[in-house]
PDB file of the backbone (N, CA, C, O) and the ligand in Angstrom, with CONECT records:
HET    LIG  A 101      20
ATOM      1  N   UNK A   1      -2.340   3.260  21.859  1.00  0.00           N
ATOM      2  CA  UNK A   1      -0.972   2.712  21.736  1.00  0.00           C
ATOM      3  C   UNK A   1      -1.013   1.180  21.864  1.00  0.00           C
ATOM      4  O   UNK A   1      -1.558   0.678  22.847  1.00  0.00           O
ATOM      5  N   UNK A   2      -0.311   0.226  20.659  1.00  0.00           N
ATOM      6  CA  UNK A   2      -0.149  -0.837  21.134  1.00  0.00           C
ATOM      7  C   UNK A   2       0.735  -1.722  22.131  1.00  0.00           C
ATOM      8  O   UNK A   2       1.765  -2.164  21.621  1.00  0.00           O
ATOM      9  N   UNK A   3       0.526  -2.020  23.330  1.00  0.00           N
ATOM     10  CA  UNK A   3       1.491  -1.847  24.274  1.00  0.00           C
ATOM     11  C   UNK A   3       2.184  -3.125  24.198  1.00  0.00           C
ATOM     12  O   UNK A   3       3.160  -3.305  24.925  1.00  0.00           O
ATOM     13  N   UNK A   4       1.588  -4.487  22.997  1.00  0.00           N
ATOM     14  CA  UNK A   4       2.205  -5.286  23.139  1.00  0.00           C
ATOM     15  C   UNK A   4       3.593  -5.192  22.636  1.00  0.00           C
ATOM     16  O   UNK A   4       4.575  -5.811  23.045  1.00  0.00           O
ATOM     17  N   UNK A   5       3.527  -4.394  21.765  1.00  0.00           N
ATOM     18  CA  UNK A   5       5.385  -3.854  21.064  1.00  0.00           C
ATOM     19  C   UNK A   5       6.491  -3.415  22.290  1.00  0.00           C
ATOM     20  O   UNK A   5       7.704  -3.260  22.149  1.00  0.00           O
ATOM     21  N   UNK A   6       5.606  -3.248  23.660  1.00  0.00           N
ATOM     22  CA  UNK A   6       6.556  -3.027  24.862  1.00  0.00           C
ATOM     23  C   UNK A   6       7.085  -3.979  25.593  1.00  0.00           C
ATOM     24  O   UNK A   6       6.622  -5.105  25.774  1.00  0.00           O
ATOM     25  N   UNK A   7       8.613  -3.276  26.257  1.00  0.00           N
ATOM     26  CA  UNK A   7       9.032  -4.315  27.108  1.00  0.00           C
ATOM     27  C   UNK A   7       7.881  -4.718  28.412  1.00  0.00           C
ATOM     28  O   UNK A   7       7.098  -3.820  28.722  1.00  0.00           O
ATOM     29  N   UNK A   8       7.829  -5.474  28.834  1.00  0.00           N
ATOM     30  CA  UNK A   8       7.126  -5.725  30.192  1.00  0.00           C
ATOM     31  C   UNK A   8       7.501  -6.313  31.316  1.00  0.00           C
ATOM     32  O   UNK A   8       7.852  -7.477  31.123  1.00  0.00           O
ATOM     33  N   UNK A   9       7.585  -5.835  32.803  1.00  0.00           N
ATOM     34  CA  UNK A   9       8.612  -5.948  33.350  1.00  0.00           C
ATOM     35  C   UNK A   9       7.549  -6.475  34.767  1.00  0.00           C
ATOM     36  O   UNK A   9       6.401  -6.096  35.000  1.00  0.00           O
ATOM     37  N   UNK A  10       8.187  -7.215  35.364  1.00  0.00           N
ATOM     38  CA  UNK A  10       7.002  -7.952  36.931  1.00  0.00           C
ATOM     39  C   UNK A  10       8.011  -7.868  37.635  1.00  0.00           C
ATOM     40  O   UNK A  10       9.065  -7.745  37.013  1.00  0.00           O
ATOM     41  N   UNK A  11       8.073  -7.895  38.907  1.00  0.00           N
ATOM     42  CA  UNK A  11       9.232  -7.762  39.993  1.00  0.00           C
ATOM     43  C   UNK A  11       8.562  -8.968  40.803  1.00  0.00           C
ATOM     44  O   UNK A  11       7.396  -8.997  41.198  1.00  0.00           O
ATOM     45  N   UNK A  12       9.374  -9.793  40.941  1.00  0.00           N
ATOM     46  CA  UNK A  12       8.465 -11.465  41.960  1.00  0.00           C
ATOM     47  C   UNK A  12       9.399 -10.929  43.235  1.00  0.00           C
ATOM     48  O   UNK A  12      10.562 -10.538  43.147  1.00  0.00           O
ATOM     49  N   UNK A  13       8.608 -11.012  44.410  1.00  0.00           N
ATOM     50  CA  UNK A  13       9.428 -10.063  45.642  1.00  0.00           C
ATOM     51  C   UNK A  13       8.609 -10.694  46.843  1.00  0.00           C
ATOM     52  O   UNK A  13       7.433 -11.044  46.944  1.00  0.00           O
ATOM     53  N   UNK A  14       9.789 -10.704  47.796  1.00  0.00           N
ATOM     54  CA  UNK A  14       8.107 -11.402  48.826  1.00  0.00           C
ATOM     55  C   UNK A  14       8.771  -9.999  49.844  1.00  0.00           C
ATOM     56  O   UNK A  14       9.887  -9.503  49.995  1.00  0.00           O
ATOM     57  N   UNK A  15       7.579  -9.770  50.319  1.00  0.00           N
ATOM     58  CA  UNK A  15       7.488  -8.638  51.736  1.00  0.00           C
ATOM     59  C   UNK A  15       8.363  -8.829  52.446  1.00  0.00           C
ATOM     60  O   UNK A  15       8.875  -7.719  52.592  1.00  0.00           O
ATOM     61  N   UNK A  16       9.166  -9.874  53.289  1.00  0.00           N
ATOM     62  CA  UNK A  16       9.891  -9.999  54.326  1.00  0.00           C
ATOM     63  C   UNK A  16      11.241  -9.626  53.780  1.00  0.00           C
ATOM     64  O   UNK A  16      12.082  -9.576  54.677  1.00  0.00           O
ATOM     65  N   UNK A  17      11.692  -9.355  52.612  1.00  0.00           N
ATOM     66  CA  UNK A  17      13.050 -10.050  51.938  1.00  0.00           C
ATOM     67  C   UNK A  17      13.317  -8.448  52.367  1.00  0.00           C
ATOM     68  O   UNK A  17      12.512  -7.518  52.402  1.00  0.00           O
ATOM     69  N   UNK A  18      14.663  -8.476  52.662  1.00  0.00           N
ATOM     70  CA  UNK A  18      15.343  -7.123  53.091  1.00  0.00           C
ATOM     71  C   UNK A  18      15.924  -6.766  51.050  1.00  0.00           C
ATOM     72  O   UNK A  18      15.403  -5.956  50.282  1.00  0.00           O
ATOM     73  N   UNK A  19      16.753  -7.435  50.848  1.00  0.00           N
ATOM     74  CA  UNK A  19      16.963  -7.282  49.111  1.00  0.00           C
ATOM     75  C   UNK A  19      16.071  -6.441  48.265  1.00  0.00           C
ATOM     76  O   UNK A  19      16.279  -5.476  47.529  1.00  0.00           O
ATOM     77  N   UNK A  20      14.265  -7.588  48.845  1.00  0.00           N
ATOM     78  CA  UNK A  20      13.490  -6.936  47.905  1.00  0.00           C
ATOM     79  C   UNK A  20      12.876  -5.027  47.852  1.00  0.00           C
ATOM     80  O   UNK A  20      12.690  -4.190  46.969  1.00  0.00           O
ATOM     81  N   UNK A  21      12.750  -5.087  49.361  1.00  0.00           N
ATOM     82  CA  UNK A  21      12.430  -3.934  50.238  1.00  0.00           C
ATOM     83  C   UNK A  21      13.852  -3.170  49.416  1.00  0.00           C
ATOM     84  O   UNK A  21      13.430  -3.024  48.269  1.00  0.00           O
ATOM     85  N   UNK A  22      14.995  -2.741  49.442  1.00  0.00           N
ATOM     86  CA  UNK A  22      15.448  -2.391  48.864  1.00  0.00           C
ATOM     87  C   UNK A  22      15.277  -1.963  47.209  1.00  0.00           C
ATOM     88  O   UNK A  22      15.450  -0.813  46.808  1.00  0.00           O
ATOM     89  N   UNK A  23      14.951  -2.967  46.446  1.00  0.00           N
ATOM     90  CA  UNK A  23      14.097  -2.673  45.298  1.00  0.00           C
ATOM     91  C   UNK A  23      13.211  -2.290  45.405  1.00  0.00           C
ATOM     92  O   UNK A  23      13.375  -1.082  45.238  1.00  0.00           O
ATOM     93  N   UNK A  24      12.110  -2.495  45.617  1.00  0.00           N
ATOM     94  CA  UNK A  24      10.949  -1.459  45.957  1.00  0.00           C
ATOM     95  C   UNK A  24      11.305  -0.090  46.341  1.00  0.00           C
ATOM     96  O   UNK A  24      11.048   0.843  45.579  1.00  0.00           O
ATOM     97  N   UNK A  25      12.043   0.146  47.795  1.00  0.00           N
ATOM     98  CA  UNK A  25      11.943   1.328  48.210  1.00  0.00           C
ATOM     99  C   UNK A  25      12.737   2.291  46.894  1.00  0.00           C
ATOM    100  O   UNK A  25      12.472   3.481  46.724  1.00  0.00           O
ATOM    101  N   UNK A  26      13.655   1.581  46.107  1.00  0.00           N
ATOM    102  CA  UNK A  26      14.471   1.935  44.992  1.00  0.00           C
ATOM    103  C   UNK A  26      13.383   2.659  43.937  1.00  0.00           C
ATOM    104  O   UNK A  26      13.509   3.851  43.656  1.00  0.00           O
ATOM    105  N   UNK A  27      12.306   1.839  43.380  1.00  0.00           N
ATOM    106  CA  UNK A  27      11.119   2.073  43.072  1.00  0.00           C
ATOM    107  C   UNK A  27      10.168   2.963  43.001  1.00  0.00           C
ATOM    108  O   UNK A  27       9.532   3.277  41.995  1.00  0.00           O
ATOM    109  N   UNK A  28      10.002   3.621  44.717  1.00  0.00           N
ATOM    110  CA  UNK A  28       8.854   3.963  44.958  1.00  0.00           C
ATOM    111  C   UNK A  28       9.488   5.371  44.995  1.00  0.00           C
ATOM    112  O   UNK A  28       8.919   6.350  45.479  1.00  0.00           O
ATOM    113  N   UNK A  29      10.815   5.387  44.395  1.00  0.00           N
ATOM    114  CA  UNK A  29      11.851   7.119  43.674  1.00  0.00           C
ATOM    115  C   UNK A  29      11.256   7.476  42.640  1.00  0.00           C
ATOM    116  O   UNK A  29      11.141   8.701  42.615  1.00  0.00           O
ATOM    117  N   UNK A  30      10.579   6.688  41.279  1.00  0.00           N
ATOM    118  CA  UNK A  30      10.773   6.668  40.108  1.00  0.00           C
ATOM    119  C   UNK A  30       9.409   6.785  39.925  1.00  0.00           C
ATOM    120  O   UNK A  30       8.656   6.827  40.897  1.00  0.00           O
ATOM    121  N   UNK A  31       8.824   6.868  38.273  1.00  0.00           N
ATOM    122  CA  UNK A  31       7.707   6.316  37.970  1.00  0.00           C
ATOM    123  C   UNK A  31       8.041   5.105  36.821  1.00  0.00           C
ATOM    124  O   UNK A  31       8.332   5.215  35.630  1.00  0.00           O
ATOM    125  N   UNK A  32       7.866   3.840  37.729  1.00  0.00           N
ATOM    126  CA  UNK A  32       8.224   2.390  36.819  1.00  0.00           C
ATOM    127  C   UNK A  32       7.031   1.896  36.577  1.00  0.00           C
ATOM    128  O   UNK A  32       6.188   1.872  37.474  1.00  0.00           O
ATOM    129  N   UNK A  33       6.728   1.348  35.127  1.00  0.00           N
ATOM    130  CA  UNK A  33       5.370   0.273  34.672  1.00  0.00           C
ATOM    131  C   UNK A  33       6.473  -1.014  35.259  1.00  0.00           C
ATOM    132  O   UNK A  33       7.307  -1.660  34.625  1.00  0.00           O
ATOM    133  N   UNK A  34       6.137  -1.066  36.547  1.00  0.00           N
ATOM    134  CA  UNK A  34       6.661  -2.681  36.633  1.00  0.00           C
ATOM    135  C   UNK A  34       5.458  -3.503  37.688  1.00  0.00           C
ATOM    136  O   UNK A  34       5.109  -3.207  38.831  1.00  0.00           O
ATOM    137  N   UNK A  35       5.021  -4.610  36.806  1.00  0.00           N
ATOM    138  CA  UNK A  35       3.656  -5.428  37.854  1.00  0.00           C
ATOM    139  C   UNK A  35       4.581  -6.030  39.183  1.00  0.00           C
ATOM    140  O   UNK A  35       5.722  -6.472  39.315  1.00  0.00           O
ATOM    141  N   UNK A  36       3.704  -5.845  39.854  1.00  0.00           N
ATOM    142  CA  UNK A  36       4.962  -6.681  41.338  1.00  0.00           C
ATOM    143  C   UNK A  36       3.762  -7.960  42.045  1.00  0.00           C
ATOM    144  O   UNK A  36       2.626  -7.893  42.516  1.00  0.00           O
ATOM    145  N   UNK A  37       4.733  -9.048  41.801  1.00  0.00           N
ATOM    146  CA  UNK A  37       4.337 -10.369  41.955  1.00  0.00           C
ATOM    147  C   UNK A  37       4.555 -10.491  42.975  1.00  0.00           C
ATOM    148  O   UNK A  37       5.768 -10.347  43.124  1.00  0.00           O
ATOM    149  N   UNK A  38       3.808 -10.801  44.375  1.00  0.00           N
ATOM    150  CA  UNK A  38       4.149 -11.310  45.429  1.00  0.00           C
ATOM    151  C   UNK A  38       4.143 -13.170  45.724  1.00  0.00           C
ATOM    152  O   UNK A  38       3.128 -13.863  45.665  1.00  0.00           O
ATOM    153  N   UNK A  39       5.471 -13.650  46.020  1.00  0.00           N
ATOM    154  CA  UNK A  39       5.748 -14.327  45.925  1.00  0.00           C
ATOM    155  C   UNK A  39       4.996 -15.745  47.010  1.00  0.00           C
ATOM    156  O   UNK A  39       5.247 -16.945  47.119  1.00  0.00           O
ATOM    157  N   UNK A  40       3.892 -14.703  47.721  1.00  0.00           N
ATOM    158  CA  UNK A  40       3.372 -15.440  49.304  1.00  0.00           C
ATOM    159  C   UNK A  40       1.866 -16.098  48.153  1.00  0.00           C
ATOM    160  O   UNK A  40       1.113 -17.009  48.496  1.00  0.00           O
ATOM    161  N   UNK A  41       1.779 -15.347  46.842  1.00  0.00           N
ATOM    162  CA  UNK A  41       1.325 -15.866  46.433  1.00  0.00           C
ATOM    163  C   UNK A  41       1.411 -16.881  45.678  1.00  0.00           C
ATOM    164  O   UNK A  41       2.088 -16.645  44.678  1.00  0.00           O
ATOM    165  N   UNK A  42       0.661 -18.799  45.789  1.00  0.00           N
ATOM    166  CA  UNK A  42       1.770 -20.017  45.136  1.00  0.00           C
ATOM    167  C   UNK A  42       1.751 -19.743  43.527  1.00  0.00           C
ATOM    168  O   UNK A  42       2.636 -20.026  42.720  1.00  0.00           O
ATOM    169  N   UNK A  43       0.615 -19.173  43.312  1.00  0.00           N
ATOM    170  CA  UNK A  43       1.230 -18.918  41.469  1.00  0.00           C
ATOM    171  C   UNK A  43       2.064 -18.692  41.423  1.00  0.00           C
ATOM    172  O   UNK A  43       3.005 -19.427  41.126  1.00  0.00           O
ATOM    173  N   UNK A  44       2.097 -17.175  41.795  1.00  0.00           N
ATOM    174  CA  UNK A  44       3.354 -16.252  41.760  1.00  0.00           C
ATOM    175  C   UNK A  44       4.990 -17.202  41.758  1.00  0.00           C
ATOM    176  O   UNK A  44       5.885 -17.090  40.921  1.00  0.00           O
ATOM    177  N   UNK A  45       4.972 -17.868  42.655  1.00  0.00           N
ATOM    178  CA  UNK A  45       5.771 -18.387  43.330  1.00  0.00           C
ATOM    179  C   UNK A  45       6.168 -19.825  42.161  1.00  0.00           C
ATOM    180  O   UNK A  45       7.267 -20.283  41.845  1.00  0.00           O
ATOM    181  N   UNK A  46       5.098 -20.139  41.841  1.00  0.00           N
ATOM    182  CA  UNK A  46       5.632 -21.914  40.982  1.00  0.00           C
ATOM    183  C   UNK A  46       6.302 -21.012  39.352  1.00  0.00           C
ATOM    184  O   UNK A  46       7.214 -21.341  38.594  1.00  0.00           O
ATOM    185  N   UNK A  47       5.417 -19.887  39.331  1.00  0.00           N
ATOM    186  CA  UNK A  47       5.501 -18.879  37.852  1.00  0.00           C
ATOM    187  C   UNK A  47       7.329 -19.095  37.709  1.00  0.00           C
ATOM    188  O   UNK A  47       8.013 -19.672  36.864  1.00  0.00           O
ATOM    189  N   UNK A  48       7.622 -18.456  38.760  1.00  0.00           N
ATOM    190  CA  UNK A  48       9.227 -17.844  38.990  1.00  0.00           C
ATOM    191  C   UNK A  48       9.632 -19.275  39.042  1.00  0.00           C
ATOM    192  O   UNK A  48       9.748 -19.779  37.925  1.00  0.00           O
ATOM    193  N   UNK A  49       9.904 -20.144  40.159  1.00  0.00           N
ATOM    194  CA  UNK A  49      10.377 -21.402  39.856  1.00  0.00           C
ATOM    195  C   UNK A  49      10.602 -21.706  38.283  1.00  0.00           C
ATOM    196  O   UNK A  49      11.705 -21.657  37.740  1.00  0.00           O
ATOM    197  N   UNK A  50       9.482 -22.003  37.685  1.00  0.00           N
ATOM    198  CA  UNK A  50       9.178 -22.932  36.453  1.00  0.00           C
ATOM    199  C   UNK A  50       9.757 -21.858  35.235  1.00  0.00           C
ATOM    200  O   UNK A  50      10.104 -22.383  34.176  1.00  0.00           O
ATOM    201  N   UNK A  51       9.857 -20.478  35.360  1.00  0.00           N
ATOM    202  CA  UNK A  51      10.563 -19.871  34.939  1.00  0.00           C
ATOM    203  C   UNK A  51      11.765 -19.041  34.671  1.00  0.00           C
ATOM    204  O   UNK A  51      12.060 -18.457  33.628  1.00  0.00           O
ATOM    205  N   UNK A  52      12.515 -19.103  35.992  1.00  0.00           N
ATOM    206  CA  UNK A  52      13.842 -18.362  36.352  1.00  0.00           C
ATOM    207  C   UNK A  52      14.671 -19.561  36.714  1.00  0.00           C
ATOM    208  O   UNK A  52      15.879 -19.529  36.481  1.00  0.00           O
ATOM    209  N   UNK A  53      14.001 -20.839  37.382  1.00  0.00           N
ATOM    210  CA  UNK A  53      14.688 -22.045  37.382  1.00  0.00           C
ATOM    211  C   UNK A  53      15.111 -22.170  39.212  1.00  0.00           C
ATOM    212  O   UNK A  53      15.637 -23.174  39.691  1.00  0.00           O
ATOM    213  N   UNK A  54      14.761 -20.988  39.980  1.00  0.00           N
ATOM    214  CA  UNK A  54      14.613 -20.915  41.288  1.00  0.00           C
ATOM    215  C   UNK A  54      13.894 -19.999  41.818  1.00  0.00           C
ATOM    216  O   UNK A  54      13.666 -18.979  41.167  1.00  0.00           O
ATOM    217  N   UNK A  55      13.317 -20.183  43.277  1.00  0.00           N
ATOM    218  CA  UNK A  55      13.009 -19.387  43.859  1.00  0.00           C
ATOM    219  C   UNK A  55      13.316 -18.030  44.801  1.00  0.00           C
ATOM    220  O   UNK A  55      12.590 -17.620  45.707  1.00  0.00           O
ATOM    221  N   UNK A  56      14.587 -17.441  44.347  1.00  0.00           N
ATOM    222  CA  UNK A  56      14.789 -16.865  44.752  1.00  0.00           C
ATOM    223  C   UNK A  56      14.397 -15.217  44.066  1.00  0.00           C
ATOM    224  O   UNK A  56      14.264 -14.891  42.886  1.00  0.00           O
ATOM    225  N   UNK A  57      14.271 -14.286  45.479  1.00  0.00           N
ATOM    226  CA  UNK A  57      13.518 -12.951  45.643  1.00  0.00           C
ATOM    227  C   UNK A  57      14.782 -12.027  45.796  1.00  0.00           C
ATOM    228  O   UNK A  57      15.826 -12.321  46.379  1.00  0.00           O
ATOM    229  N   UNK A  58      14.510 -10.982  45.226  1.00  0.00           N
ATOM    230  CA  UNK A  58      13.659 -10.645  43.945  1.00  0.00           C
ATOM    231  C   UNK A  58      14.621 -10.706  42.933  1.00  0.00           C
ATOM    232  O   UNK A  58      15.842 -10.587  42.833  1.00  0.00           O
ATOM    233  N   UNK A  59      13.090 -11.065  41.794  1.00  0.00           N
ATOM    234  CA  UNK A  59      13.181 -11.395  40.757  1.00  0.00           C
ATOM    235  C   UNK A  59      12.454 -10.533  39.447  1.00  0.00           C
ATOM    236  O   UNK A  59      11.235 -10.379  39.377  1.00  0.00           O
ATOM    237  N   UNK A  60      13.729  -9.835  38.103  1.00  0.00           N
ATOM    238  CA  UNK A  60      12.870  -9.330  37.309  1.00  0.00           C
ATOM    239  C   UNK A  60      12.463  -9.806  36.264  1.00  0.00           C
ATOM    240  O   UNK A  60      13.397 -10.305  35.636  1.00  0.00           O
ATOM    241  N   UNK A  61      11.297  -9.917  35.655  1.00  0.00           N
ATOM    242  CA  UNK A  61      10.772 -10.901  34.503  1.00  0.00           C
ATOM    243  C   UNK A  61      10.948  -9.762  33.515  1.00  0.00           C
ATOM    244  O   UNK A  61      10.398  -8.700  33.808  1.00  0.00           O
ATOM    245  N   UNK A  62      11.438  -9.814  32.714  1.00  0.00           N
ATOM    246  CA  UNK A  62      11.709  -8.784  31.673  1.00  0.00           C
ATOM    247  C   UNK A  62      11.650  -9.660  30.119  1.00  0.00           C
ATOM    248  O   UNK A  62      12.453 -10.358  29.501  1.00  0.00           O
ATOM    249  N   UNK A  63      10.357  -9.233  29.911  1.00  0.00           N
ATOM    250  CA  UNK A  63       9.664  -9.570  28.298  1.00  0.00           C
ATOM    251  C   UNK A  63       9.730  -8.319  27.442  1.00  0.00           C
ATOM    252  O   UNK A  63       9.188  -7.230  27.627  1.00  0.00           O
ATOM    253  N   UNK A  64      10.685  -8.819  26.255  1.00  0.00           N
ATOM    254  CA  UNK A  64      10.674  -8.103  25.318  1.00  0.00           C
ATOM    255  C   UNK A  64      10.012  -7.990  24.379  1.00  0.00           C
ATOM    256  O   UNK A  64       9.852  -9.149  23.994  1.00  0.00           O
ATOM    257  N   UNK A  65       9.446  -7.278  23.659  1.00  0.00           N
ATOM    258  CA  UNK A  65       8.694  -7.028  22.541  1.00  0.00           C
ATOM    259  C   UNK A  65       8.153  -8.224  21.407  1.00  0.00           C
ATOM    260  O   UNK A  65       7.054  -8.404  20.884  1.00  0.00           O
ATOM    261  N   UNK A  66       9.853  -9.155  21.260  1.00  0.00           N
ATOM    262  CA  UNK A  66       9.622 -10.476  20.377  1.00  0.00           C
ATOM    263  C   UNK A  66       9.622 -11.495  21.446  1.00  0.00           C
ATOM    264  O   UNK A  66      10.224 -12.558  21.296  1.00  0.00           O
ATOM    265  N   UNK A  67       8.888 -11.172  22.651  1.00  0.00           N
ATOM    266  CA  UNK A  67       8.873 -12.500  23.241  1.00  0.00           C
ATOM    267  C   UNK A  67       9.473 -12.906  24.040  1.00  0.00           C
ATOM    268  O   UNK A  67       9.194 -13.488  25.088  1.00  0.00           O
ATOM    269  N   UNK A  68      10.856 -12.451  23.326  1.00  0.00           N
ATOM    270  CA  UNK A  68      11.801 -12.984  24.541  1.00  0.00           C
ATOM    271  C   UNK A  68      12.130 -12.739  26.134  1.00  0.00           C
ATOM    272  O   UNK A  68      12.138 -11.573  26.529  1.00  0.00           O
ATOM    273  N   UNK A  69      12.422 -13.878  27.125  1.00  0.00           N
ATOM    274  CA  UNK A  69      12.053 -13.500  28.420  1.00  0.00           C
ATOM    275  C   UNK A  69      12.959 -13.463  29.340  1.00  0.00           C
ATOM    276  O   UNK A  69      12.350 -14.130  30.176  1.00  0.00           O
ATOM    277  N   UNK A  70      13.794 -13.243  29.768  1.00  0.00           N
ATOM    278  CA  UNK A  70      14.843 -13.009  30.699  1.00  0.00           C
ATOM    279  C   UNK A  70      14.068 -12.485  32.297  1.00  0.00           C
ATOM    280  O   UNK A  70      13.142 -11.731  32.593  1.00  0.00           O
ATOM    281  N   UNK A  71      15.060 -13.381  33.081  1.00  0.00           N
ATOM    282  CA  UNK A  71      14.781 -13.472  34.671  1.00  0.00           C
ATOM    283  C   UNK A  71      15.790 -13.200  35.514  1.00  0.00           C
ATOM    284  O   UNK A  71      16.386 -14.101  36.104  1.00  0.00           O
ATOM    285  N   UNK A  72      16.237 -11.246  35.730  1.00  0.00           N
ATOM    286  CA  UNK A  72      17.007 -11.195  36.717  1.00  0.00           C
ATOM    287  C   UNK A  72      17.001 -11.375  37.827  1.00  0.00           C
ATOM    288  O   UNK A  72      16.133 -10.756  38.442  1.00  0.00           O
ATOM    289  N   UNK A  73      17.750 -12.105  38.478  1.00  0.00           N
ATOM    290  CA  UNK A  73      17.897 -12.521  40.133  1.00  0.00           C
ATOM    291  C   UNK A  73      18.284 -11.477  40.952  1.00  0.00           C
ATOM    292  O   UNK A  73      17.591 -11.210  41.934  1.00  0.00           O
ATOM    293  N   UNK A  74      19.262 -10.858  40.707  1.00  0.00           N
ATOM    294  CA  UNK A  74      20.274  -9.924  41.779  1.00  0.00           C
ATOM    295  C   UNK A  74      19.822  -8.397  41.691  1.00  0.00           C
ATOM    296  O   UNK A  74      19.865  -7.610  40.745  1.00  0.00           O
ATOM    297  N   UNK A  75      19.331  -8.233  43.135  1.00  0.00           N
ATOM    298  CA  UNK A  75      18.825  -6.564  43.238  1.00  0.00           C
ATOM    299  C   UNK A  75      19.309  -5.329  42.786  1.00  0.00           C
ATOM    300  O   UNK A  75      18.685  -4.305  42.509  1.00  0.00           O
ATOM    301  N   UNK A  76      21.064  -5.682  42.734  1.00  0.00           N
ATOM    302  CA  UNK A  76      21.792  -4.404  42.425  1.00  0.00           C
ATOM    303  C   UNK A  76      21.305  -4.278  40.440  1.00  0.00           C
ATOM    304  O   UNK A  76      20.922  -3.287  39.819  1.00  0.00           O
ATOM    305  N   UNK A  77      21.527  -5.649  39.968  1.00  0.00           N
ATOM    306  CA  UNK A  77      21.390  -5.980  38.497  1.00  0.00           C
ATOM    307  C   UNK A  77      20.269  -5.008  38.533  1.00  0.00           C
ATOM    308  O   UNK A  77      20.516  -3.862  38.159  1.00  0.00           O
ATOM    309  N   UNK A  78      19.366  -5.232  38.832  1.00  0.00           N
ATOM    310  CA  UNK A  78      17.476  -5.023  39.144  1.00  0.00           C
ATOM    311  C   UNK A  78      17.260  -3.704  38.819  1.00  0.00           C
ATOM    312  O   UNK A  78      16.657  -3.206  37.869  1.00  0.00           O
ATOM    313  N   UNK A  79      18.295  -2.830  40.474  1.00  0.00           N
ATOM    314  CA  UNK A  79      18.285  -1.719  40.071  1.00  0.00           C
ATOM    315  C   UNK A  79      19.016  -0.750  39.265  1.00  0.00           C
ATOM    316  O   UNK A  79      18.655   0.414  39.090  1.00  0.00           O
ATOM    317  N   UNK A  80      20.274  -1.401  38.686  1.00  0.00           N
ATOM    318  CA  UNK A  80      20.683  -1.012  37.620  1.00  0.00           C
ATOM    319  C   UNK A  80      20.198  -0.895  36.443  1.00  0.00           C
ATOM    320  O   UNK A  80      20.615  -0.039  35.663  1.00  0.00           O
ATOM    321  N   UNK A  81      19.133  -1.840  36.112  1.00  0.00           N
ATOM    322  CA  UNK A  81      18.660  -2.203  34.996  1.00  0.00           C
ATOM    323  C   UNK A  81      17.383  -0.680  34.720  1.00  0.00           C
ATOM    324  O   UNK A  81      17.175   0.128  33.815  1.00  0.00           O
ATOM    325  N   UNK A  82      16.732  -1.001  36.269  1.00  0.00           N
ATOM    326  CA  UNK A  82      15.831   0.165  35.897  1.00  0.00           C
ATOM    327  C   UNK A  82      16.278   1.643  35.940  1.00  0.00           C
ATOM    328  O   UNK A  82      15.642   2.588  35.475  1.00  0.00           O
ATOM    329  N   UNK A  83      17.402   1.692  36.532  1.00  0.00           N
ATOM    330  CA  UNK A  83      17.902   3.172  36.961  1.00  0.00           C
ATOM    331  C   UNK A  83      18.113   3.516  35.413  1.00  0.00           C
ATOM    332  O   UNK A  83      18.525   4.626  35.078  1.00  0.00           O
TER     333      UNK A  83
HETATM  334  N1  LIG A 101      22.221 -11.462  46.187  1.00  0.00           N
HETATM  335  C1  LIG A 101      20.777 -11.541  46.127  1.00  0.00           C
HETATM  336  C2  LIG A 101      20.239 -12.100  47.435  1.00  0.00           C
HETATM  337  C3  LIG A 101      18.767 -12.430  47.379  1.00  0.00           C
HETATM  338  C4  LIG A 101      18.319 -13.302  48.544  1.00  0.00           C
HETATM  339  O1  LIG A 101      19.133 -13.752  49.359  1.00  0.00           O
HETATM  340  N2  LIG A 101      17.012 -13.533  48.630  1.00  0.00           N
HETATM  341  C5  LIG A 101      16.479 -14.400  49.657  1.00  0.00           C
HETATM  342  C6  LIG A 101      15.372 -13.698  50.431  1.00  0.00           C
HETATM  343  S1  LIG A 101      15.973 -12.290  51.315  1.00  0.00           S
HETATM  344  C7  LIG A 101      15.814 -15.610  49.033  1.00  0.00           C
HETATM  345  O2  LIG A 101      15.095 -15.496  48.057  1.00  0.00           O
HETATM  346  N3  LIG A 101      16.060 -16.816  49.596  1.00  0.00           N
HETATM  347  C8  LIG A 101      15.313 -17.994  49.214  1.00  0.00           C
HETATM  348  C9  LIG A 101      15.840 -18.663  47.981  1.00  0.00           C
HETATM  349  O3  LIG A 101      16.974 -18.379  47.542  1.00  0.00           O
HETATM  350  O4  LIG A 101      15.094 -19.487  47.421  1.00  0.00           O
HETATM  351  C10 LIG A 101      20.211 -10.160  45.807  1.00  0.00           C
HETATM  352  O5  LIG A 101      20.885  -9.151  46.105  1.00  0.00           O
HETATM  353  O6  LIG A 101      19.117 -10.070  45.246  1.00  0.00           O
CONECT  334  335
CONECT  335  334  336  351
CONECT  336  335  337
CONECT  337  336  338
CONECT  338  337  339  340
CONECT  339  338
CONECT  340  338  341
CONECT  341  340  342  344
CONECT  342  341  343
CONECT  343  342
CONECT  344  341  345  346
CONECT  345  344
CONECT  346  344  347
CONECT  347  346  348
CONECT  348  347  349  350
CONECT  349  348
CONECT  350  348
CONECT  351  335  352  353
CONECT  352  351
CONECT  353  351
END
C-alpha cells in the first residue's frame, strides 16, 4: 500500500499536561495511526512552534494526502476529530 496517499496525523503532547493525558487516555480506547511527539523533546518542540505558530499542548499535525498541513490546538477539537 502506498501510504503516502494517507492522511498523517502526530499528536505534540508533553507528559505533565492534564489536556494532553486526556487525549491520550482518549486514545489508548481506539486503534489510532497517530505518531506522538513529545514535546520535552526541543525538536519536537521548535517543530510545533515554527509550525502551529505556538507552543501550546496538545497539538494535532494533520497532513493530508496533497500536502496540506493543519495544526489543531484544542483537545476536545482533537478528540472530536479522531472519534
Ligand atoms: N484549551 C486547551 C488548553 C491547553 C493547555 O492549556 N495546554 C497547556 C499545558 S496543560 C500549555 O500548553 N501551556 C503552555 C503554552 O500554552 O505554551 C485544550 O483543551 O487543549
Amino acid at each position: 500500500m502506498d501510504t503516502t496517499k494517507e492522511t498523517k496525523l502526530a499528536l505534540y503532547y508533553s507528559k505533565y499536561c492534564f489536556f494532553c493525558q486526556k487525549v491520550l487516555t482518549f486514545m489508548r480506547g481506539g486503534d489510532f495511526d497517530v505518531e506522538l511527539r513529545n514535546t520535552s523533546d526541543r525538536e519536537h518542540a521548535q517543530a510545533l512552534m515554527a509550525g502551529g505558530g505556538k507552543t501550546q499542548v496538545p497539538c494535532l499535525r494533520i497532513e493530508q494526502a496533497n500536502g496540506d498541513v493543519q495544526w489543531m490546538y484544542e483537545s476536545d477539537d482533537i478528540i472530536r476529530y479522531l472519534g
